[in-house]
OpenMM code with the backbone's topology and positions (N, CA, C; nanometers):
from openmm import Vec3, app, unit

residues = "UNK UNK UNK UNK UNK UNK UNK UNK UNK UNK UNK UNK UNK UNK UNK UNK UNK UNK UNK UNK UNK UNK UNK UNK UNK UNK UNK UNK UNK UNK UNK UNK UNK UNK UNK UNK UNK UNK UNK UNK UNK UNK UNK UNK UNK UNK UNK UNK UNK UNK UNK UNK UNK UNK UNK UNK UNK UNK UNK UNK UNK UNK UNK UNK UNK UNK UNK UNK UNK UNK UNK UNK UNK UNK UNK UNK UNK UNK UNK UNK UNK UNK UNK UNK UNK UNK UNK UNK UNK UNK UNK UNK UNK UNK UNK UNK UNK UNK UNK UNK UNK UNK UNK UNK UNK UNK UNK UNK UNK UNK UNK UNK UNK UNK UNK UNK UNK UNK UNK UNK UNK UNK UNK UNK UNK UNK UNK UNK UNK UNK UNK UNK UNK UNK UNK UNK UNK UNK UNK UNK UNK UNK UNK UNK UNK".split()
positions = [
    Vec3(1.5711, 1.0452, 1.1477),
    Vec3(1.5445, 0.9407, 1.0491),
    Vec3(1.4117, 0.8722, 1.0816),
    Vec3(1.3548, 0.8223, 0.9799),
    Vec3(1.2140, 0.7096, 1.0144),
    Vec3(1.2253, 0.6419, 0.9315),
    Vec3(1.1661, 0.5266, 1.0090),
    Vec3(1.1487, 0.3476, 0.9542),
    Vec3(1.0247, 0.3148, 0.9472),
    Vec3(0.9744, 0.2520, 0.8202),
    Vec3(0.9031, 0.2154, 0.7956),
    Vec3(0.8656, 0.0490, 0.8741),
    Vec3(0.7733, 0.0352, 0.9856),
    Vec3(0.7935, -0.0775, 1.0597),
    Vec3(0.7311, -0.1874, 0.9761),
    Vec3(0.6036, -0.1376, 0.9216),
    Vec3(0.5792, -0.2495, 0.8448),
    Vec3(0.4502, -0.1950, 0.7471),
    Vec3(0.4463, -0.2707, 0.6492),
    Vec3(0.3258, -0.2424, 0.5512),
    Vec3(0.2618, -0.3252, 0.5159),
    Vec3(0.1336, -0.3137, 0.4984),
    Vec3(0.0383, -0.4468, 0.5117),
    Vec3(-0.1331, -0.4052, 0.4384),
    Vec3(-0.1190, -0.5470, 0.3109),
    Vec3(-0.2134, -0.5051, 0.2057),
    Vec3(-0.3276, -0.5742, 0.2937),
    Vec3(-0.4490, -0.5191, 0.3059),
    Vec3(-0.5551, -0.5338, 0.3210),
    Vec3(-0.7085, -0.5171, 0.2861),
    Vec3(-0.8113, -0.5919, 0.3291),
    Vec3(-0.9433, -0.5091, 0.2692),
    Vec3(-0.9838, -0.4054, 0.3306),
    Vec3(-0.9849, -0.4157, 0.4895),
    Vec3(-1.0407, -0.3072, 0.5747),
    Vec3(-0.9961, -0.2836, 0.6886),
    Vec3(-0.9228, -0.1326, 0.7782),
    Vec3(-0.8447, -0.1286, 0.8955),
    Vec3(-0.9798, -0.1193, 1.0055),
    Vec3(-0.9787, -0.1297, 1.0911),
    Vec3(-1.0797, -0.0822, 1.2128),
    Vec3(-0.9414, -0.0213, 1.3441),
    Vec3(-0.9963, 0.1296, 1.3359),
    Vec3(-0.8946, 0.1448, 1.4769),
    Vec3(-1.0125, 0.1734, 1.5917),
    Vec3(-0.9728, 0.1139, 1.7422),
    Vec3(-1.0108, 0.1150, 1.8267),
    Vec3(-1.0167, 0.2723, 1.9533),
    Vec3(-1.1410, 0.2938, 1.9181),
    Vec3(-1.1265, 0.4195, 1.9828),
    Vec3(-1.0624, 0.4514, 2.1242),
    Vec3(-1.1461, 0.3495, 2.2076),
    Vec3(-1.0405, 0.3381, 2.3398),
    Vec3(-0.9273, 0.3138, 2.3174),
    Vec3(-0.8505, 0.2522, 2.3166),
    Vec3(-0.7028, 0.1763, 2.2812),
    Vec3(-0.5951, 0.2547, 2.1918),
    Vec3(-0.6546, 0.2922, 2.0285),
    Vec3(-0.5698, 0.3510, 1.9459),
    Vec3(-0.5893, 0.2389, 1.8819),
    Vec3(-0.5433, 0.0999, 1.9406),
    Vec3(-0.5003, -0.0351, 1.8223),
    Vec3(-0.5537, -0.0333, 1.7120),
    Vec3(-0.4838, -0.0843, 1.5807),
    Vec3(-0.5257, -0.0843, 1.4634),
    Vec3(-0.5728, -0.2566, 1.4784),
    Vec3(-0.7064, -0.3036, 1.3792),
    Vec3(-0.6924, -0.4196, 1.3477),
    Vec3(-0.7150, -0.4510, 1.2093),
    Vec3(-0.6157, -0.5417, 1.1020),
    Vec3(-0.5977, -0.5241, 0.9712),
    Vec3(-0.7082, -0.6457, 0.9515),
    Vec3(-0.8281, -0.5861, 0.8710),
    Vec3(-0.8870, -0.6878, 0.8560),
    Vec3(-0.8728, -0.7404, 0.7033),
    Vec3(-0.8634, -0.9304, 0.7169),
    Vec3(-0.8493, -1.0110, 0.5851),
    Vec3(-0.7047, -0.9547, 0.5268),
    Vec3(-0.6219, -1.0089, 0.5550),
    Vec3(-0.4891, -0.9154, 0.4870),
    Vec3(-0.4625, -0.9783, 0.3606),
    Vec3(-0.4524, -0.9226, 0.2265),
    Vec3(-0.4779, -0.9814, 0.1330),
    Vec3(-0.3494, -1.0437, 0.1069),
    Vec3(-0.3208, -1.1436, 0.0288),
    Vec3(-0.1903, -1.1720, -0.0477),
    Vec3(-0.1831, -1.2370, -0.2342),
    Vec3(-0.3588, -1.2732, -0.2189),
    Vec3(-0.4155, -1.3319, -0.3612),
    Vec3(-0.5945, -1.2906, -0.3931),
    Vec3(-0.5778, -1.2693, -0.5157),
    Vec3(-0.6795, -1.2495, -0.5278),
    Vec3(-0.7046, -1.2755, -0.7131),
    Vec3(-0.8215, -1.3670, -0.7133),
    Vec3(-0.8883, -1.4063, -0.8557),
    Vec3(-0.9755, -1.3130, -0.9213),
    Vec3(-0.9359, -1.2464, -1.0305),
    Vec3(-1.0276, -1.1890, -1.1109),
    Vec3(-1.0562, -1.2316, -1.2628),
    Vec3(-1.1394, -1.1838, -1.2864),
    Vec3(-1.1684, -1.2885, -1.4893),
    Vec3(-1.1049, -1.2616, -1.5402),
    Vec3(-1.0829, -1.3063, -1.6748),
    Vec3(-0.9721, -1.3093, -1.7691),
    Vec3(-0.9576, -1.1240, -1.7717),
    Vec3(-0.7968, -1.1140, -1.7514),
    Vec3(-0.7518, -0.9463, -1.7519),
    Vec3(-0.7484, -0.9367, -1.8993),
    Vec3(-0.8073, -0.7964, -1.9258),
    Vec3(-0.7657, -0.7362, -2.0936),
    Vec3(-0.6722, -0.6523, -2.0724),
    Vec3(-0.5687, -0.6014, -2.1257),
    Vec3(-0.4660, -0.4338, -2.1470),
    Vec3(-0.5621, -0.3566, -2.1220),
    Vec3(-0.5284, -0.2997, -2.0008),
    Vec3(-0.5541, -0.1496, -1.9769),
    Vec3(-0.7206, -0.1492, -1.9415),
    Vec3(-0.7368, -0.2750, -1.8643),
    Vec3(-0.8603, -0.2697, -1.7675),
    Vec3(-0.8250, -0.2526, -1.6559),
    Vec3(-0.8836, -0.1744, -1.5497),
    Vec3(-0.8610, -0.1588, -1.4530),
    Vec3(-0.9675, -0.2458, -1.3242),
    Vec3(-0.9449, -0.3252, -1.2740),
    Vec3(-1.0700, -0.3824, -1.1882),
    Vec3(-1.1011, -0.3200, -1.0120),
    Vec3(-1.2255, -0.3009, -0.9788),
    Vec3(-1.2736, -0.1954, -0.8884),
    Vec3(-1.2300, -0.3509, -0.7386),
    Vec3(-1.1403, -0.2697, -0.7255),
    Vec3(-1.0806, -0.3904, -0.5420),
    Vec3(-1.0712, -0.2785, -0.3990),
    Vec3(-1.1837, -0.2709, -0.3585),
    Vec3(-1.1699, -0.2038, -0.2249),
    Vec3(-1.0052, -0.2701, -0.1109),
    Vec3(-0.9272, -0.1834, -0.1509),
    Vec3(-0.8111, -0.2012, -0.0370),
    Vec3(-0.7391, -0.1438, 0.0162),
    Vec3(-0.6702, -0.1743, 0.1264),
    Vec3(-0.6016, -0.0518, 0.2452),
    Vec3(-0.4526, -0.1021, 0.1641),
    Vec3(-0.3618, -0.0119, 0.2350),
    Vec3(-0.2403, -0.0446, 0.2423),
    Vec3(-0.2018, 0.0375, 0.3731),
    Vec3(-0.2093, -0.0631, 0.4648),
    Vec3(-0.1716, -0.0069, 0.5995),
    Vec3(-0.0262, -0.0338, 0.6425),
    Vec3(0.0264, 0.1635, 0.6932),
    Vec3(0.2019, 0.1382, 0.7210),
    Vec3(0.1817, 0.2161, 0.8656),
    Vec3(0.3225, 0.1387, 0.9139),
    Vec3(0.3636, 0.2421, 1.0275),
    Vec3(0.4810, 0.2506, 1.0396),
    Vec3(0.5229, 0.3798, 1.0895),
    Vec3(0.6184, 0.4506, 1.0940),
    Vec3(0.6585, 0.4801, 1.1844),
    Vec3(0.8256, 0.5248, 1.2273),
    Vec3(0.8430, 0.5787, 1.3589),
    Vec3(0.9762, 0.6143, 1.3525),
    Vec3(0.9725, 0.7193, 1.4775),
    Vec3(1.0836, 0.7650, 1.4566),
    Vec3(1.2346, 0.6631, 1.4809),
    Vec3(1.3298, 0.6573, 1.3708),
    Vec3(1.4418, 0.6210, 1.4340),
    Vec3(1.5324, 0.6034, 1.5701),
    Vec3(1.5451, 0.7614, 1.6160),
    Vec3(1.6159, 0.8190, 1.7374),
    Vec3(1.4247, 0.8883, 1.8090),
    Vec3(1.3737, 0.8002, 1.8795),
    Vec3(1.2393, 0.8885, 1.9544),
    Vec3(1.2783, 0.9937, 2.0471),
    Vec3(1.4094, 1.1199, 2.0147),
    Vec3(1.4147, 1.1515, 2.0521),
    Vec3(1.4305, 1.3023, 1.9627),
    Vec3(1.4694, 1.2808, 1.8392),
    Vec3(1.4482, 1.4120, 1.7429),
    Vec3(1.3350, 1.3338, 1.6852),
    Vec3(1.2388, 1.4287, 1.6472),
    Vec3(1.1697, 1.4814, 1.5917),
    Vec3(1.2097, 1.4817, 1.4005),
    Vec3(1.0938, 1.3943, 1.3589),
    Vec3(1.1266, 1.3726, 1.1777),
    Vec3(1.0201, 1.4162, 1.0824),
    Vec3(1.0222, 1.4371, 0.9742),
    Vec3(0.9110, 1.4318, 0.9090),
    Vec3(0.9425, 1.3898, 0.7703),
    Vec3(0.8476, 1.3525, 0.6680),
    Vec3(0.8871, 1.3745, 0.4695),
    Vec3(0.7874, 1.2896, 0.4371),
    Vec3(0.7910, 1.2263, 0.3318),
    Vec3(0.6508, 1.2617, 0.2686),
    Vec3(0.6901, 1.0655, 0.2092),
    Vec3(0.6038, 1.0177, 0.2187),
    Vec3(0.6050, 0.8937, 0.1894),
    Vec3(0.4662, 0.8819, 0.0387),
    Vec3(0.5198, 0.7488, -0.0146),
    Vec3(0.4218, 0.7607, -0.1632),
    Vec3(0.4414, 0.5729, -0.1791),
    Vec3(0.3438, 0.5709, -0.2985),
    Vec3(0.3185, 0.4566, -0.3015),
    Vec3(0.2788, 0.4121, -0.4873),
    Vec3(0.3694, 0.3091, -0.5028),
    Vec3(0.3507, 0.2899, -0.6971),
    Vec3(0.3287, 0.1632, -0.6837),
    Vec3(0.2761, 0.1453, -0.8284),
    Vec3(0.2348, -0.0277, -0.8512),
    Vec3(0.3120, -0.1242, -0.9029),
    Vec3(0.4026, -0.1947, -0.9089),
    Vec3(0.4759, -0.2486, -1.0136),
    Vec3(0.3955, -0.3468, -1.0580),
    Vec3(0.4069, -0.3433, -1.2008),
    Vec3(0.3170, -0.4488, -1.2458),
    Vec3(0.4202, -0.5498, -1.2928),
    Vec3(0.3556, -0.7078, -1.3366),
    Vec3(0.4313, -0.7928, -1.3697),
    Vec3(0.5494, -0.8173, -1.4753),
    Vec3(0.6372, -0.8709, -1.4575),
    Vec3(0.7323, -0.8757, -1.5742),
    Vec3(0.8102, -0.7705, -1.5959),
    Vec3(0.8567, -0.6758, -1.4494),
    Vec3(0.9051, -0.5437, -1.4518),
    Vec3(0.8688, -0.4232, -1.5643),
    Vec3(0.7645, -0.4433, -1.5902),
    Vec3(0.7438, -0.3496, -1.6558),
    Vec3(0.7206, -0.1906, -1.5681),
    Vec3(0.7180, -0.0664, -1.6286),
    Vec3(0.7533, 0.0077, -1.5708),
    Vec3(0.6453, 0.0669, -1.4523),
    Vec3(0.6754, 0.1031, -1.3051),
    Vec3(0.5777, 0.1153, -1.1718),
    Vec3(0.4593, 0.2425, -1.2211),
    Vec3(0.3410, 0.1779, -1.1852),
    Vec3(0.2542, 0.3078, -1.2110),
    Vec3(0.2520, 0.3807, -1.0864),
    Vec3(0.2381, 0.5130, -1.0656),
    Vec3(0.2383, 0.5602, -0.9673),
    Vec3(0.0863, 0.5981, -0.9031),
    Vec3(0.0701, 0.5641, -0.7967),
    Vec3(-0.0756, 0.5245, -0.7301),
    Vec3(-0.1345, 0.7009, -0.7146),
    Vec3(-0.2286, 0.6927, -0.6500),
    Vec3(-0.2768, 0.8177, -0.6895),
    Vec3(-0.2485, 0.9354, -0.5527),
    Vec3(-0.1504, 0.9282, -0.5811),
    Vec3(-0.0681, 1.0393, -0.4590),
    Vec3(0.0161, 1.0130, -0.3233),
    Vec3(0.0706, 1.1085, -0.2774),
    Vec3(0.1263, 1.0605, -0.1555),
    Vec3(0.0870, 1.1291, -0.0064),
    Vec3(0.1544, 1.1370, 0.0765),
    Vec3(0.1161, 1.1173, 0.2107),
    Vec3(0.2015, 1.2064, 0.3099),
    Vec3(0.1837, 1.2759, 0.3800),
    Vec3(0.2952, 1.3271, 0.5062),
    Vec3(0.3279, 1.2422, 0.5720),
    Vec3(0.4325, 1.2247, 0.6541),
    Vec3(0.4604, 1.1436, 0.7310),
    Vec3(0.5546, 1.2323, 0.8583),
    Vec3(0.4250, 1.2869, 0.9723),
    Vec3(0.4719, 1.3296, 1.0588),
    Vec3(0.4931, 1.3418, 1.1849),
    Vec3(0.6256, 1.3116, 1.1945),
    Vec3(0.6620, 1.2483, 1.3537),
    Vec3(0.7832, 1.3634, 1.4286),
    Vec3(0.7204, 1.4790, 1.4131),
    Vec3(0.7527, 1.5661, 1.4811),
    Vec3(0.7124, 1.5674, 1.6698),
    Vec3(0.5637, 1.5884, 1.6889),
    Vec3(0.5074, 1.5857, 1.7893),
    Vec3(0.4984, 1.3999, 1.8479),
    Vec3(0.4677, 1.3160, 1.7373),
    Vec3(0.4380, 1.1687, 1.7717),
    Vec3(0.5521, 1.0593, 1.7554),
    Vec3(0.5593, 0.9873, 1.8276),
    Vec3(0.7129, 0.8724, 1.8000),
    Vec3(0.6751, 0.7845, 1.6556),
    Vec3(0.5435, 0.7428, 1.6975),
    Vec3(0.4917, 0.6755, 1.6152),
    Vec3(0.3724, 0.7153, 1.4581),
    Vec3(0.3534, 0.6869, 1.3794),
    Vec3(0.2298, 0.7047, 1.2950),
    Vec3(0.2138, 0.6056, 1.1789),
    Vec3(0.0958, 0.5836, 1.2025),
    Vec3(0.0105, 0.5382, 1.0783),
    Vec3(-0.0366, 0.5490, 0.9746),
    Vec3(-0.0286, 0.5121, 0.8598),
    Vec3(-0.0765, 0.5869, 0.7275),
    Vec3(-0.1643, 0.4957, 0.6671),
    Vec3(-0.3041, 0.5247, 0.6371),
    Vec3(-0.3481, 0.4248, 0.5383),
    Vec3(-0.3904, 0.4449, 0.4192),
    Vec3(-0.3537, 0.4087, 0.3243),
    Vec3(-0.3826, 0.4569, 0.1750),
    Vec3(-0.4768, 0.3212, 0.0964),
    Vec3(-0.5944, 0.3791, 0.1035),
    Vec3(-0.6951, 0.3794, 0.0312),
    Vec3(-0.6411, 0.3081, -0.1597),
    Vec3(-0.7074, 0.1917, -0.1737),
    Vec3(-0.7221, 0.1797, -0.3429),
    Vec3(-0.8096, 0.1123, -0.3506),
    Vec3(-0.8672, 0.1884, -0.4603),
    Vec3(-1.0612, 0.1647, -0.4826),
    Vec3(-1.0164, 0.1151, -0.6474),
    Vec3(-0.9207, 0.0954, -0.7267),
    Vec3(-0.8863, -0.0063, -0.8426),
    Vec3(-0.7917, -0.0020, -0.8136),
    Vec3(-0.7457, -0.1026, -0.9410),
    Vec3(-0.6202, -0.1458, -1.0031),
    Vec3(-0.6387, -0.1601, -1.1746),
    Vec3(-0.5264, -0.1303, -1.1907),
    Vec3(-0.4839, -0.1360, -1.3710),
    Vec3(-0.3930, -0.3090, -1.3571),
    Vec3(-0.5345, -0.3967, -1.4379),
    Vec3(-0.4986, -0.5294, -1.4811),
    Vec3(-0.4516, -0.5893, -1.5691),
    Vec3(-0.3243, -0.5652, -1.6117),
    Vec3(-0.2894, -0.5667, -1.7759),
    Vec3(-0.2511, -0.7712, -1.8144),
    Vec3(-0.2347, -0.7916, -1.6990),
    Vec3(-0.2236, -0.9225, -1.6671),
    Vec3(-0.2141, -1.0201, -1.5501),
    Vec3(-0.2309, -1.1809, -1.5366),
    Vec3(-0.2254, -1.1776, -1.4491),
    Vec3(-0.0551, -1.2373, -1.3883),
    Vec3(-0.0398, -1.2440, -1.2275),
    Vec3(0.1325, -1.2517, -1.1933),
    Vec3(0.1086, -1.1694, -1.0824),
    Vec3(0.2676, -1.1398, -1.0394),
    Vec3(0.2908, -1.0922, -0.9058),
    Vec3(0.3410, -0.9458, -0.9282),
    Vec3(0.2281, -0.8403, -0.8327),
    Vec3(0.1701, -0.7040, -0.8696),
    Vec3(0.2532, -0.6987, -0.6960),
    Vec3(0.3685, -0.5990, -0.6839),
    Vec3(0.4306, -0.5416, -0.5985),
    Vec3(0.3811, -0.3536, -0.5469),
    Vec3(0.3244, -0.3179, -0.4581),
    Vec3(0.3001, -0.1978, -0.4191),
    Vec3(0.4329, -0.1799, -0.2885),
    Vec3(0.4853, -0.0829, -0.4376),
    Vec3(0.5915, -0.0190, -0.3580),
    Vec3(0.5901, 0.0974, -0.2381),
    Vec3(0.6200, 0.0815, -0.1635),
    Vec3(0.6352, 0.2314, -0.0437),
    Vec3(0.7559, 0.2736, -0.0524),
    Vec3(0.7662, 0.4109, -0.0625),
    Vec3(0.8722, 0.4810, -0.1080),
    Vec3(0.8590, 0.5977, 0.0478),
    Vec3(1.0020, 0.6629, 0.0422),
    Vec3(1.0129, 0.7559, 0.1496),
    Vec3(1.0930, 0.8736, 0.1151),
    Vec3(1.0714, 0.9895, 0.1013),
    Vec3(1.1601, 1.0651, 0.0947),
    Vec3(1.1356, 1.1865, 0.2216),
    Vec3(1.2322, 1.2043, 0.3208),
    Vec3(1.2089, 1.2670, 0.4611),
    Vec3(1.2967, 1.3917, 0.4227),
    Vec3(1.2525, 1.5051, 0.4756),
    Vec3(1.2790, 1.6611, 0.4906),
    Vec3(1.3830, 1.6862, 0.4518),
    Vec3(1.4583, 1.7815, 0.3421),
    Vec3(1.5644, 1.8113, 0.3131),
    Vec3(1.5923, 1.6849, 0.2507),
    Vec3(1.5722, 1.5998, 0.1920),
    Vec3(1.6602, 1.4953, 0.1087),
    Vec3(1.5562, 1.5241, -0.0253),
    Vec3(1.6674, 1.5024, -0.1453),
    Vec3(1.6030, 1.5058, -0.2800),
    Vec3(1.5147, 1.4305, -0.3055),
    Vec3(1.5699, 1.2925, -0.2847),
    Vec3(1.5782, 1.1197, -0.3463),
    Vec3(1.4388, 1.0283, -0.2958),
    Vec3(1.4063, 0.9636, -0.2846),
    Vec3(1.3163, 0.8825, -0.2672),
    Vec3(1.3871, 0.7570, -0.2297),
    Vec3(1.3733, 0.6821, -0.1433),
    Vec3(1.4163, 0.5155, -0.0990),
    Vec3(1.2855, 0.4608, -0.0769),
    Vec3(1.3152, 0.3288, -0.1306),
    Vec3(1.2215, 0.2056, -0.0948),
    Vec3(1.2606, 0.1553, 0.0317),
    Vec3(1.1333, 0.1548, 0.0744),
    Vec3(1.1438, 0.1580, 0.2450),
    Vec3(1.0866, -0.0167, 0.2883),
    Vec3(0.9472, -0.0464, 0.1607),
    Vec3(0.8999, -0.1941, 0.1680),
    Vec3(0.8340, -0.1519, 0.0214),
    Vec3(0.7941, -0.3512, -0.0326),
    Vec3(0.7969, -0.3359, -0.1327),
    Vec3(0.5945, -0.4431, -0.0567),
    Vec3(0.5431, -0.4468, -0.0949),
    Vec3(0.4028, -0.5923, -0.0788),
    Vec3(0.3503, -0.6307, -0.1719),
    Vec3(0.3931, -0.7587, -0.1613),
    Vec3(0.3475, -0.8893, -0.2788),
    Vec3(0.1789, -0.8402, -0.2842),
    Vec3(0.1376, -0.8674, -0.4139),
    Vec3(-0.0294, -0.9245, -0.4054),
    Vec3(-0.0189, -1.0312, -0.5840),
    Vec3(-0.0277, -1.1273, -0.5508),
    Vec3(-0.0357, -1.2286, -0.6620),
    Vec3(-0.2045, -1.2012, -0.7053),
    Vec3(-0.1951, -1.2077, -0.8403),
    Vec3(-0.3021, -1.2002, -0.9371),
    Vec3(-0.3377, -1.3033, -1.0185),
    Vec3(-0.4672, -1.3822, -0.9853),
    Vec3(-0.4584, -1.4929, -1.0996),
    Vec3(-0.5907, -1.4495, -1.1873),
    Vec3(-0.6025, -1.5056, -1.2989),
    Vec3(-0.7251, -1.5285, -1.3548),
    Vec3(-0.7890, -1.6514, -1.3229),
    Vec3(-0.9890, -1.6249, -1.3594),
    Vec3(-1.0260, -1.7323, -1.3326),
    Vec3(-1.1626, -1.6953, -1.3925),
    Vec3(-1.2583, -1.8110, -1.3971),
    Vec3(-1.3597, -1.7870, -1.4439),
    Vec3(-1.4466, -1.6717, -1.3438),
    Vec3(-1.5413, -1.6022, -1.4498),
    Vec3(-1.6567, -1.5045, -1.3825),
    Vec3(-1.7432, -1.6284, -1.3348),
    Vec3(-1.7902, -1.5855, -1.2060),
    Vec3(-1.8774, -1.6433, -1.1152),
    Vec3(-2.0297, -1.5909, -1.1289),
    Vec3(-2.1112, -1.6748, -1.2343),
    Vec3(-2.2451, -1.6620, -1.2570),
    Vec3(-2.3187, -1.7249, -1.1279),
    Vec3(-2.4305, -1.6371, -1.1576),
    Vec3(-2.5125, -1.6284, -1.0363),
    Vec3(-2.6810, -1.6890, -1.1032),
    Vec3(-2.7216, -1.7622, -1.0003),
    Vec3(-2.8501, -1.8052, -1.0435),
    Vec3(-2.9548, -1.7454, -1.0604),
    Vec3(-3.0472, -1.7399, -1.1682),
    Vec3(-3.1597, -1.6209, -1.1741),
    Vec3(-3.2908, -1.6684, -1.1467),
] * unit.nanometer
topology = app.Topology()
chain = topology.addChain("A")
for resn in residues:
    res = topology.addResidue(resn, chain)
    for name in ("N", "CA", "C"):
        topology.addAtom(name, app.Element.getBySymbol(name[0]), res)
């Protein structure tokens, strides 16, 4: 089995070459963009950094982890642009970071990026963590010429 230890929205990871350590830089939880139209998408450099590990560190796991958007007002999850191995065969532990260079802004509210898991031989998919990112509108920020 594997557990998802934790997932964490961010702008930028730095891992430490000596060490391994990850450090999550600016971890997002809000963020202001201008008035949203239907079916604009706005360009937000961000990580979604997870780690994983084995249940029992003593068998060996693997399956494939993925990641969707829920947008506000339950409307229905978009699914982000692919998924991921997740393999902890040889390692106890692993890291995954998934990359999002937009988002689809149909409004603003509280935008959930789901992590989903489905591990070797199982059909199904489980929600493993779900991460808040609140969306507000606000004025565009003019710049002096």
């Amino acid at each position: 089995m594997i557990d998802n230890v934790w997932a964490v929205l961010c702008s930028k990871t730095i891992i430490e070459q000596e060490t391994n350590n990850i450090s999550l830089i600016t971890v997002i939880e809000h963020i202001t963009v201008p008035k949203a139209q239907e079916g604009v998408s706005i360009a937000v450099p961000l990580e979604l950094a997870t780690l994983w590990e084995r249940r029992d560190p003593d068998l060996p796991a693997s399956g494939h982890a993925r990641i969707s958007l829920e947008l506000p007002g339950g409307k229905a999850p978009v699914v982000a642009q692919g998924e991921f191995p997740v393999d902890l065969s040889s390692y106890r532990r692993l890291r995954g970071l998934f990359l999002i260079h937009d988002l689809p802004v149909p409004a603003a509210g509280t935008y959930y990026f789901r992590v989903e898991l489905r591990e070797e031989n199982e059909d199904n998919w489980r929600q493993v963590a779900r991460v808040p990112l609140e969306i507000s509108e606000g004025p565009v920020q003019q710049t002096a010429e």
